[in-house]
N, C-alpha and C positions, 0 to 999 in steps of 0.2 A: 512558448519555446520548448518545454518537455514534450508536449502533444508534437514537434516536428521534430526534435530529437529521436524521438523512439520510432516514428512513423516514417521517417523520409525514406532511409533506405528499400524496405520493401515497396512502397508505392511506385518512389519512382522508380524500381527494377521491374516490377508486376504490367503500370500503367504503362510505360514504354515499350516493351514487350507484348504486350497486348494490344497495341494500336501497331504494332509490326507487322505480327500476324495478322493482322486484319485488313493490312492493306493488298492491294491487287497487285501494283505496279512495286515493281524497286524503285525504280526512280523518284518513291515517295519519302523510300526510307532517308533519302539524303537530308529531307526538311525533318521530319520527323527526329533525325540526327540532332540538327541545330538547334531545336526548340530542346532537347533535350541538355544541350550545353547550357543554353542559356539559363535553364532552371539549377542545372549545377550550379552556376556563376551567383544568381541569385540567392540559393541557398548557402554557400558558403558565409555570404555576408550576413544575412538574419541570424543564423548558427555555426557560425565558426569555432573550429576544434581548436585554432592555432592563430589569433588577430594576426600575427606579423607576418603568415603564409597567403594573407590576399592582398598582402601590396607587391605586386611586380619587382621582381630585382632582376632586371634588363634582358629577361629570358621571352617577354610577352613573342616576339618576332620569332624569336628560335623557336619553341612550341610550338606556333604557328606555321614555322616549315617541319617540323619535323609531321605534324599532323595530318598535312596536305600530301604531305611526301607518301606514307603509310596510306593514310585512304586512299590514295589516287592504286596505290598497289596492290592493295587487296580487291579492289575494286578489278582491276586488271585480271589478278590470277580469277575473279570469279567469272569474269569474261571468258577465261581460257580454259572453262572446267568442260565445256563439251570435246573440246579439240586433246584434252587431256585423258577424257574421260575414252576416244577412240585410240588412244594411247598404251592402255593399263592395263589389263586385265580385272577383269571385275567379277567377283563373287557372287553377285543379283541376290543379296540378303538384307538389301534398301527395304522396308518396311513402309512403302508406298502408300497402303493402305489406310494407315495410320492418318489421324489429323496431323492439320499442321502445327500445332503444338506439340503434339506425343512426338514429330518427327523434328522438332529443333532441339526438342529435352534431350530427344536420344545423340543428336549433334553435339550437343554441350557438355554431355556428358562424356563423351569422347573424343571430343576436341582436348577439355580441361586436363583429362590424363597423359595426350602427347605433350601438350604445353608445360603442363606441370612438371614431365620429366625431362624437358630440354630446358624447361628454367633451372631444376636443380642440377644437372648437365655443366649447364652454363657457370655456374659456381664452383666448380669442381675441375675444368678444362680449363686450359690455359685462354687457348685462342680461341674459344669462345666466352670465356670469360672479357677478355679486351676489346671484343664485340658489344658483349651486354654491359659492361663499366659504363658505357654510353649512357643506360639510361640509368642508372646509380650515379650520374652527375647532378641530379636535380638538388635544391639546395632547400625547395620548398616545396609541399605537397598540394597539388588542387588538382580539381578533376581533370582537369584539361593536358596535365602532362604524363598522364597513365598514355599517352600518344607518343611521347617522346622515345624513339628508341632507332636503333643503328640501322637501316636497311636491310643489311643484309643479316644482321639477329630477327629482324622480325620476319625475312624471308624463313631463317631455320625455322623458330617456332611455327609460322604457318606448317610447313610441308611437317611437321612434328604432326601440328594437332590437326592436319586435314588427309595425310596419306591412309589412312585408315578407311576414312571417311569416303573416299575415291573409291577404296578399295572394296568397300559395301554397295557401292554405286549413289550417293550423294543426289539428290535432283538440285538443279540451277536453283532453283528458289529457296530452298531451303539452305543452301549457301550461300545467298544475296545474305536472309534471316539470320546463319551464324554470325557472319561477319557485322553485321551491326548489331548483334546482341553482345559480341566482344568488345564495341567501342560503348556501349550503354555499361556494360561489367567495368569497363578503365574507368569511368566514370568516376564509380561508385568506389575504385579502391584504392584508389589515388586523391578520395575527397576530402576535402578540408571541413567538412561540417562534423558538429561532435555528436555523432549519429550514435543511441544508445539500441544495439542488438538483443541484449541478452543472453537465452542458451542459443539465437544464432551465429554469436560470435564462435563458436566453436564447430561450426559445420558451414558456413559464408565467408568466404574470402574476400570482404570489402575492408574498407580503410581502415578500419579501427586492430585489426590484425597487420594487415601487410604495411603497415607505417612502420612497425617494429621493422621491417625486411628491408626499411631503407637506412637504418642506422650505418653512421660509419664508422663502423667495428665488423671487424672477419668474422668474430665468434656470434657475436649479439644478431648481427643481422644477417645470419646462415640461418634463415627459418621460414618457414610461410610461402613455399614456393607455387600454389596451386592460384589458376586462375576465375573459375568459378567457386570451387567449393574446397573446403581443408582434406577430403576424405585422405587425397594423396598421399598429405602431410604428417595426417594421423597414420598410416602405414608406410612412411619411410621413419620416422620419428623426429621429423623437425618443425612441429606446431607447436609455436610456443606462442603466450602474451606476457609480455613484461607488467612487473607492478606498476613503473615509471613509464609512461610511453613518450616516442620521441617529442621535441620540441625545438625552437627553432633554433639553427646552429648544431644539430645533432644529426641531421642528415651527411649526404655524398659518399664519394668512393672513398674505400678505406684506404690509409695511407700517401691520398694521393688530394691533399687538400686545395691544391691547386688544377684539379684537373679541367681542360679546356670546358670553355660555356659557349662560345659562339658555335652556329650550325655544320659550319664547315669545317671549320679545326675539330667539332665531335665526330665529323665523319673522318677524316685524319688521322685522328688518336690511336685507334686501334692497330694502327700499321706503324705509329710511330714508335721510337726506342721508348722503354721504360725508365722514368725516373721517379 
């Protein structure tokens, strides 16, 4: 269990990613998607951070829409990246040339900086804030719910961490590769395994850092807002690791210990009065 503890996270980041780029079709990445849950699922349970975060507490359904909802959208905007891309003006400073590796690193790299600053955004704005409480509703961490989030938050953060990216000129396939190297990243930082980093924990933004980000405290879990990698974090100055990390009962929205769990009342929330 130490050999999977210290190992999980890079593998399956490296190994998933590396059968991404390798495939020909998109259409592959959707299986390749799944097998990738499923080894979450299973590694949570051989190595669990938190036993009482792999028993369901009546959210399995809601996860589930919220996940279908999201990919079926991202899925969508990447459909609509030709039609958008006659749209925009573009720079033609896409690095074409490049493998397809060097050309998803330089995607993720500049994805994670829009994202990372409409997540810390999003802490900071009111109405956007009541958007993302959505997904600070979770009461417990597994891979599967780093999916869970408001529509229309995950619409901002997309156009966050992809206008840039348009605006370089983006190719189609290389945005199929972003967009599932983003649900292989929820993964990993959202997971319930007690995944030991080391000096990664301070430059990887997977679970063993962004658990602290789901505590329900204002102050405590104002930190860790970056979605690849901490660099962001480290130059805004909100990377922090607690001594104690969270555990179970120490998640959700702060102040708001009742806030909606079912799929539809989270989509609701955000527009409804505050109490």
């Amino acid at each position: 269990m130490i050999i999977l503890r210290a190992a999980y996270a890079p593998l399956f980041f490296v190994a998933f990613l590396a059968a991404g780029v390798a495939v020909d079709a998109p259409v592959l990445l959707a299986p390749l998607l799944g097998a990738a849950i499923a080894v979450s699922f299973a590694a949570e349970r051989l190595a669990p951070y938190e036993p009482a975060w792999n028993r369901a507490d009546g959210d399995a359904g809601r996860d589930l829409a919220h996940a279908l909802v999201n990919e079926l959208a991202n899925a969508a905007a990447v459909l609509m990246l030709p039609l958008l891309a006659a749209w925009v003006p573009q720079v033609g400073l896409w690095p074409d040339a490049w493998p397809r590796w060097g050309q998803l690193g330089l995607a993720l790299l500049v994805a994670d900086c829009g994202i990372a600053l409409a997540h810390y955004a999003s802490h900071r704005v009111e109405a956007l804030w009541r958007l993302h409480a959505v997904h600070h509703a979770v009461r417990r961490l597994y891979g599967f719910n780093g999916l869970m989030k408001h529509p229309l938050h995950q619409a901002i953060e997309l156009t966050a961490g992809t206008a840039p990216l348009l605006l370089l000129g983006l190719p189609q396939e290389i945005a199929w590769l972003l967009a599932y190297a983003v649900a292989i990243q929820l993964l990993l930082q959202h997971s319930n395994v007690d995944m030991r980093l080391g000096p990664l924990l301070y430059l990887w933004a997977v679970a063993p850092a962004h658990r602290v980000h789901h505590l329900a405290d204002a102050d405590a879990g104002d930190v860790n807002f970056g979605l690849f990698t901490t660099l962001w974090d480290h130059l805004l100055g909100t990377f922090a690791v607690h001594a104690a990390p969270p555990r179970a009962g120490a998640l959700g929205v702060a102040g708001r210990p009742h806030y909606p769990q079912a799929y539809l009342a989270q989509l609701r929330a955000p527009f409804a009065a505050q109490g």
